[in-house]
N, C-alpha and C positions, 0 to 999 in steps of 0.2 A: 607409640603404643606401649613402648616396655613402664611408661607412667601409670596406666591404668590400673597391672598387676601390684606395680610398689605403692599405691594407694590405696591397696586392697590390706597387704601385710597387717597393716596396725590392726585392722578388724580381724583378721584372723587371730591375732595373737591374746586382744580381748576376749575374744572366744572361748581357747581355747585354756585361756590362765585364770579364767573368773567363773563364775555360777551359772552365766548363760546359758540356757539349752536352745534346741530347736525351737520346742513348743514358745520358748517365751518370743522368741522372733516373730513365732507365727500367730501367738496370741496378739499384735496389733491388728490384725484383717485385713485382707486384702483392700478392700474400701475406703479405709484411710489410706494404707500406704498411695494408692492411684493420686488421690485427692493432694496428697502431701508431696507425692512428686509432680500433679499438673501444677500445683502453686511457684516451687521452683522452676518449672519449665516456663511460666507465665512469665516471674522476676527476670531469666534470659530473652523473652520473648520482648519485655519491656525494654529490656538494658538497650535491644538491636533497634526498636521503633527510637529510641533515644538518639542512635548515632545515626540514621536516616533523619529525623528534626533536625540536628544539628547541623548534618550536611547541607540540607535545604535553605538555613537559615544566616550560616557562614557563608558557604561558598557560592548561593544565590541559584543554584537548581540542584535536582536531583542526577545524580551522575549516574545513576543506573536504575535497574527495577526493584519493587520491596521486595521481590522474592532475591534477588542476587544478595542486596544490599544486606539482608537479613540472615543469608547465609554465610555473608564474608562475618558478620560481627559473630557469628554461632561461633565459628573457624576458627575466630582470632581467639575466641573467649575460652577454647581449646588448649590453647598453648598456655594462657596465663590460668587455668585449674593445674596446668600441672608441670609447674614452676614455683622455685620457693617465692612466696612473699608475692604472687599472682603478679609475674612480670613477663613481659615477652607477647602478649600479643598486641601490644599497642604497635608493634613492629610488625605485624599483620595485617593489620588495620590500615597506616602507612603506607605499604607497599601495595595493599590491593588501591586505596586512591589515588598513589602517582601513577598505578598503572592504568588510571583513567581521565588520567590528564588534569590532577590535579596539582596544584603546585607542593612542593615538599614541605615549605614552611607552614601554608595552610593544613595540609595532610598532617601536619606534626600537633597544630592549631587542633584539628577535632579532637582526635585522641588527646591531649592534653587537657583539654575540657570535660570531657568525660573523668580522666582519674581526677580532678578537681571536684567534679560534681560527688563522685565515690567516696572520695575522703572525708568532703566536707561533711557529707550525711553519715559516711560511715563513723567517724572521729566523735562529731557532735554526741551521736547515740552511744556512741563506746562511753565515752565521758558520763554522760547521765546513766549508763547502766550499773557503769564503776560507781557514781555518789551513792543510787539505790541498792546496791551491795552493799556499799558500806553502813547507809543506814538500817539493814536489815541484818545486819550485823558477818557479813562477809567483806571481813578487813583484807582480806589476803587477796583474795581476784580482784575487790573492787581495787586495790592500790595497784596494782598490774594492771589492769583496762587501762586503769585512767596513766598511768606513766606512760605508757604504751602507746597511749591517743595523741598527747601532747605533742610530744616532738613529731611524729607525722605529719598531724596540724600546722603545726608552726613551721615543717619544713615546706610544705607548696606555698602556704599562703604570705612566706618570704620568697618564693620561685615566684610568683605572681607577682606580690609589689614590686623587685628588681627587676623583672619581665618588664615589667611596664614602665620603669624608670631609664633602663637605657640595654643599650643592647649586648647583650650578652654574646658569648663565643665559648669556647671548649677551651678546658685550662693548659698549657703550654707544656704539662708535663705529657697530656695525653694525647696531644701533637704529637710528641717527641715518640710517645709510643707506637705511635700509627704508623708513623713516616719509619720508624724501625722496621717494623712488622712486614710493612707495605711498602718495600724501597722503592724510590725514583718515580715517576710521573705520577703512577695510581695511587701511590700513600697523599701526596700535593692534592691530586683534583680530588679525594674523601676527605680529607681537612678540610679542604675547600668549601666543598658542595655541601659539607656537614656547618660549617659556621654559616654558610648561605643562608640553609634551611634554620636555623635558629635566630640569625640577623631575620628572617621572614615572621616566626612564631611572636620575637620581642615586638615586631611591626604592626602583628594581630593583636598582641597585651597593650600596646599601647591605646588600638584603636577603639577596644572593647572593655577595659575595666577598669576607663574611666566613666562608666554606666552614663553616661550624657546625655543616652540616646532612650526612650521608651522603647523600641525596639530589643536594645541589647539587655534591658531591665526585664524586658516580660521573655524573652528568649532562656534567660539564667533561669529566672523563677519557674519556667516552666518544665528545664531541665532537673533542675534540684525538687519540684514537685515529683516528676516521674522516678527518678531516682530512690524519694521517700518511699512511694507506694512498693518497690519493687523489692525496697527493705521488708516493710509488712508483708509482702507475699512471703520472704523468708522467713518471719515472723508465725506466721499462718502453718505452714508446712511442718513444722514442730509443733504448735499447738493442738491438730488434728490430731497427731499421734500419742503424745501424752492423753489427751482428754478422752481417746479412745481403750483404751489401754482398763482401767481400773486396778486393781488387786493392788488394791497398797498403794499407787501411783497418785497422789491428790491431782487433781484437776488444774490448771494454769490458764489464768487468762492472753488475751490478745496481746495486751502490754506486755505483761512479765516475759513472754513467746518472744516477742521483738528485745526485748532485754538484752534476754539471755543467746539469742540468735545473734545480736551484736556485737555481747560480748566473746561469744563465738569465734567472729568474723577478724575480731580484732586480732586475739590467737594467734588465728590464723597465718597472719601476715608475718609472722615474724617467722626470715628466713632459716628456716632447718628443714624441714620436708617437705615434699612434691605435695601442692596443693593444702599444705596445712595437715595434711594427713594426721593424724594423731595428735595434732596441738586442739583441732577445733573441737574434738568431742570430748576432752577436757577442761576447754575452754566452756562449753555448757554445759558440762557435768559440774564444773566448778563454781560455778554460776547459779545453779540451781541448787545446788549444796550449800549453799550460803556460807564457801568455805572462807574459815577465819585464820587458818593456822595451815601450816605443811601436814597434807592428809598424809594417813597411812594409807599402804599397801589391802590391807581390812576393811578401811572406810572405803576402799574405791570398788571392790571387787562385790561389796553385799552391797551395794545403793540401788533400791529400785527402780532408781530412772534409769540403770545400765543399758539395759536392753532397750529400750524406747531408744534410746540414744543411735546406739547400732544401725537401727531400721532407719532411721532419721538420717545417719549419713549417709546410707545406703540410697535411701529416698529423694536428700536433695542433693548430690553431689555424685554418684557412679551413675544413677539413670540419666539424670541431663547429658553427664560427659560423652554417652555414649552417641547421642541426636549431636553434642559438638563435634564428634570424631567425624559424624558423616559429613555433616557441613563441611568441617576441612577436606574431606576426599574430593567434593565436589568439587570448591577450590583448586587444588592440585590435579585432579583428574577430571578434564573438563573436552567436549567434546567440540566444544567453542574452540579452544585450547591448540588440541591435535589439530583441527584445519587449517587455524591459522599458521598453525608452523609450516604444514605441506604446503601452503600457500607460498610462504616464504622463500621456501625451499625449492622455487619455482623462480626467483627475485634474479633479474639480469643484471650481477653485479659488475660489469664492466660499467653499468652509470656508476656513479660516484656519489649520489646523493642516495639510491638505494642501496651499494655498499655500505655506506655510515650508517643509514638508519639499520641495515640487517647487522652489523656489529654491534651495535648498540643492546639492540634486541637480545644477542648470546651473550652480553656483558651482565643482563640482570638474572639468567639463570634461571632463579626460581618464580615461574608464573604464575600468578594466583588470577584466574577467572577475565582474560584481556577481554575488551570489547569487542562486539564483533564490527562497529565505525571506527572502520581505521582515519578517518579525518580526525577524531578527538572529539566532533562537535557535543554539543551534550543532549543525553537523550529527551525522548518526550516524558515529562513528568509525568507516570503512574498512579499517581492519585490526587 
């Protein structure tokens, strides 16, 4: 929770150091802002039907309901708004599917798929928003997007061909730190179980991208289609606000909206604040400002997109977080949860197969949302 506050900081301090008053906050309307935040609620709403398709289509059924399924992606997508550089709930994501009986390596398979679908659309668009910078004559952001895109690019889509070419492991120095950390058997079986799970994921790249199959062709394209649209609703959610707006604020189409959302996005990523906190609405200030050169302190405080701006973070990035906060509680505080542990807590461990499985159980700690078939089998698909 202490991320929500320190995301809040940087708007205060724009506030508080620049022109903005109340009224100009309050001058976008309540009516766009709703509309600007359902639009991001929607892009999350897309991102979780995403990792349900994938589920289905990977691992060959639905391992749970759209309603769970959509709240574990809310949950996960929780941790990574407010982590630098949007890391950490791929490890959310992971742990609520092996806790449903999926295997690690495939578990590590979706999620991997997903930030590949992210990058690919996110990078592509950063890139062309960085050229339309520059030919509009913002040399300074467009040459940041676009450096900024490249090597992210280049680094999955070299994680992907190697993937696929032979099987990868965890490099020998970070062995060496494990087994440090983690003396004696437990550091050995997390080496272990961790090259497993990636000898698994190299087994999934291999199977899948060598596209061979119509199947795994319209699977991608359909994931990378939903992906785009989810961009545009980003795209959209700024655009409402600006176009609402007037007094001096010219109007911005759909396009330039996803643009400058993009290169936003891009900002973003780059590890120094919780959630990009102050990098992305620079990042679209800068964008929109078709800046060419190191602004001044003057240029940034009098631009009348300031304010639009503010509402706009405000809009797509605290109000979602707050419906992901829930999701995760749900997660974590689950009613499924509690019985099954009084269940447990019930377990006659003098057998020795229900001792192992009840150790096991207090070895993962932290539960996110178990099933309530404890056989594993998988459930009836939902829709």
């Amino acid at each position: 929770m202490l991320a929500i506050p320190a995301s809040i900081v940087p708007l205060i301090l724009m506030v508080f150091f620049t022109h903005i008053t109340v009224n100009d906050l309050l001058s976008v309307g309540v009516i766009p802002f709703i509309l600007s935040s359902a639009a991001v609620i929607g892009k999350v709403l897309l991102q979780a039907y995403r990792f349900k398709y994938f589920i289905r289509k990977f691992i060959g059924h639905d391992v749970s309901s759209l309603s769970k399924t959509i709240s574990a992606r809310l949950g996960s997508e929780f941790v990574s708004q407010t982590t630098p550089s949007y890391i950490g709930g791929e490890i959310v994501r992971i742990a609520w599917l092996t806790r449903r009986g999926v295997p690690a390596g495939r578990a590590a398979w979706i999620t991997t798929i997903e930030i590949i679908s992210d990058v690919f659309v996110g990078t592509i668009l950063g890139i062309v928003s960085g050229v339309f910078a520059i030919l509009n004559g913002g040399y300074l952001i467009g040459t940041i997007v676009i450096l900024l895109s490249i090597p992210t690019f280049t680094f999955w889509f070299l994680l992907m061909f190697f993937s696929a070419k032979r099987t990868l492991k965890l490099p020998k120095l970070i062995e060496k730190i494990i087994q440090k950390i983690l003396r004696g058997e437990r550091g050995c079986n997390l080496v272990m179980s961790t090259n497993k799970a990636i000898a698994d994921l190299c087994q999934m790249s291999r199977e899948n991208f060598t596209f061979s199959s119509p199947v795994v062709i319209r699977t991608f394209a359909i994931g990378i289609a939903i992906t785009v649209v989810a961009f545009v609703l980003q795209g959209i959610s700024f655009m409402v606000l600006v176009n609402s707006v007037g007094n001096g604020v010219p109007p911005i189409s759909i396009f330039d909206s996803v643009m400058a959302t993009s290169a936003s996005t891009v900002l973003a990523t780059v590890p120094i604040t919780l959630g990009g906190s102050g990098l992305a609405e620079i990042g679209i200030w800068a964008y929109v400002a078709n800046v060419n050169s190191i602004p001044s302190l003057q240029d940034i405080v009098t631009d009348s997109h300031l304010s639009v701006i503010v509402v706009w973070r405000i809009a797509s990035y605290h109000v979602p977080l707050v419906i992901m906060w829930i999701a995760l509680m749900k997660l974590t505080i689950n009613k499924d949860v509690v019985s099954l542990g009084k269940k447990n807590s019930k377990i006659d461990l003098s057998d020795s197969n229900a001792a192992r499985r009840h150790a096991q159980g207090d070895d993962l700690g932290f539960s996110l949302d178990e099933p309530n078939d404890s056989k594993g089998q998988p459930p009836v698909r939902d829709d």
